[in-house]
N, C-alpha and C positions, 0 to 999 in steps of 0.2 A: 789619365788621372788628372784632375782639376789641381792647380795651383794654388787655388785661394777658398781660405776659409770664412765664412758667411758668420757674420756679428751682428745679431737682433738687439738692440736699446729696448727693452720695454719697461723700465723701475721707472718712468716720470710720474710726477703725483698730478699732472694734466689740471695742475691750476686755474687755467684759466674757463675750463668746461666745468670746475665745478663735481664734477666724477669722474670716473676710469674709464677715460675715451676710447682704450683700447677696448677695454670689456661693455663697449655699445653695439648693440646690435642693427646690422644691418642686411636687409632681404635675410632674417633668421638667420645670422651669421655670427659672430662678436666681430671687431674689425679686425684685431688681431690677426685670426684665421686668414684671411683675403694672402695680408701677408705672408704669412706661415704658408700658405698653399701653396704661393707661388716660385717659394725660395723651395722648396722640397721636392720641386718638380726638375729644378736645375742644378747641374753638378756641381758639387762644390767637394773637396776634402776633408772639410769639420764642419757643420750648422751647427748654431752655439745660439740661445739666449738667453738674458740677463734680463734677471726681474726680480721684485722684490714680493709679488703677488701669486699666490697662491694658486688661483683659476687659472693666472696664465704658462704659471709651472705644469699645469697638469695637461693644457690645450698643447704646450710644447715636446710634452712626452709622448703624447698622444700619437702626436706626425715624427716620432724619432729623432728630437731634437735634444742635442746633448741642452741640459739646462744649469744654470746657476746662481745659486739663489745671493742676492744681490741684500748686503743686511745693512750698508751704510748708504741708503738713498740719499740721503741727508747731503753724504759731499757733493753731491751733483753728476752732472754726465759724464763728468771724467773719472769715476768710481765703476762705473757701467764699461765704459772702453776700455778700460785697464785689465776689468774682468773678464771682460772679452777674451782681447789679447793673451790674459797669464792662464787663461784654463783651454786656449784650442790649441791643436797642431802646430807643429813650426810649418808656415807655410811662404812660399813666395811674396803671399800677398794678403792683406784681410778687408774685406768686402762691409761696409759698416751699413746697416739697416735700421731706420726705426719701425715702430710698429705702427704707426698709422697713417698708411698711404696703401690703401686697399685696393687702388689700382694700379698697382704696379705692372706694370707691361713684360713677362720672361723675353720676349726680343730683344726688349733697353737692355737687359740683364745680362743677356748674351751676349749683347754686343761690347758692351761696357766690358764683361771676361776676355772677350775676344782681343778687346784694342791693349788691354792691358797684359796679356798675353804674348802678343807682338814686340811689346819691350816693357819688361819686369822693374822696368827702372824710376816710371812714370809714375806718378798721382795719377787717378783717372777721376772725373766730375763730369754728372751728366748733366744737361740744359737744354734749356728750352727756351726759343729765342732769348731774352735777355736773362732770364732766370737761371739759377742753380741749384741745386738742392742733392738729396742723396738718393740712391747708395753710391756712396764713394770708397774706390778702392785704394789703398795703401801700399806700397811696396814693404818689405820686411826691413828694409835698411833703415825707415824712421820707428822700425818696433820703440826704441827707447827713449825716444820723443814723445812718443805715445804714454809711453807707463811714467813718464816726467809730468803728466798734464796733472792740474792741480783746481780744484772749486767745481764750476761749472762751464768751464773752459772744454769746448770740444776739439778735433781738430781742426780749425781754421788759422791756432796761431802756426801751425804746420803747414798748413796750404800759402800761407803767406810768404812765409822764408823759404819756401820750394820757387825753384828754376826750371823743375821736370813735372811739368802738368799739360794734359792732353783734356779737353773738353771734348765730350761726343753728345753728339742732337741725340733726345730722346721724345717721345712722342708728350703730350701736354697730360696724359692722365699719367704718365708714370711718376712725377714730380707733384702730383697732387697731394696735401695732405692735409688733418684736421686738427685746425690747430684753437678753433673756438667753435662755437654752435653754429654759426653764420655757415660756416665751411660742413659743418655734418649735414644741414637742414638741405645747403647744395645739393649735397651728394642723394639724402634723399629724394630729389627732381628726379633723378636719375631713373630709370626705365629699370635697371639692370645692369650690375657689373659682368661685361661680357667674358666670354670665354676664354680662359690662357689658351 
């Protein structure tokens, strides 16, 4: 039985795209889904996401994903993680995702469970040569660190005042994500998002 429970972020108003990057289609897809496909395929305890939209409540039901409708987007990321955290399991650990990084790798994923697994004590942060980015997993011991976060504050001021952080290499598309057009228009070069 998995230790940790999977926290999908998807309530951002994607500003800077202009529309709902998550609900952009890619190879007939929304990007969303990439996501969602590939967390549903690995164990987890609780899959959980947080949204403030509609489509994506319904895409997340779809794949068996506990859902929660997220009604104060307004406060920022830290209303989204809070909601996370107060509607899944009590679990060892919570696994935090956003939604647009449609290629996420299930090996980084695993691996990342695996290392965290080894000792439940650790932050876990996956990278890629100099870069870092998510899903990052949590231990249960800063849960109330977590539900203290305030605005648009996610957890980084927690990864700072941690002494217990394990970085693991992950492959360069698992840390890919889109965060303006430049970065979708990339993805569309793309041949094809290969196979989990």
């Amino acid at each position: 039985m998995s230790l940790i429970s999977a926290i999908i972020m998807a309530s951002g108003f994607s500003r800077r795209m202009g529309e709902n990057k998550l609900l952009m289609k890619y190879n007939n897809k929304f990007l969303i889904e990439y996501t969602l496909d590939v967390i549903s395929k690995c164990n987890f305890k609780d899959k959980l996401i947080v949204t403030q939209y509609e489509k994506i409540k319904e895409i997340g039901e779809n794949l068996d994903f506990k859902v929660v409708k997220n009604k104060y987007p307004n406060r920022g990321i830290s209303e989204s993680i809070k909601l996370g955290i107060k509607n899944c399991e009590e679990s060892e650990g919570y696994m935090f995702f956003v939604g647009d990084q449609p290629l996420l790798d299930k090996k980084d994923i695993e691996k990342l469970i695996n290392v965290f697994n080894e000792d439940t004590s650790f932050i876990v942060i996956p990278k890629y040569k100099n870069r870092f980015g998510n899903p990052v997993i949590y231990p249960k011991k800063y849960k109330e660190d977590i539900l203290n976060l305030e605005g648009d504050k996610g957890g980084k001021s927690i990864i700072k005042s941690s002494d217990k952080i394990k970085y693991v290499d992950v492959c360069e598309n698992t840390l890919f994500d889109i965060d303006n057009i430049d970065d979708f228009n990339n993805l569309l070069k793309r041949e094809t998002v290969y196979e989990k």
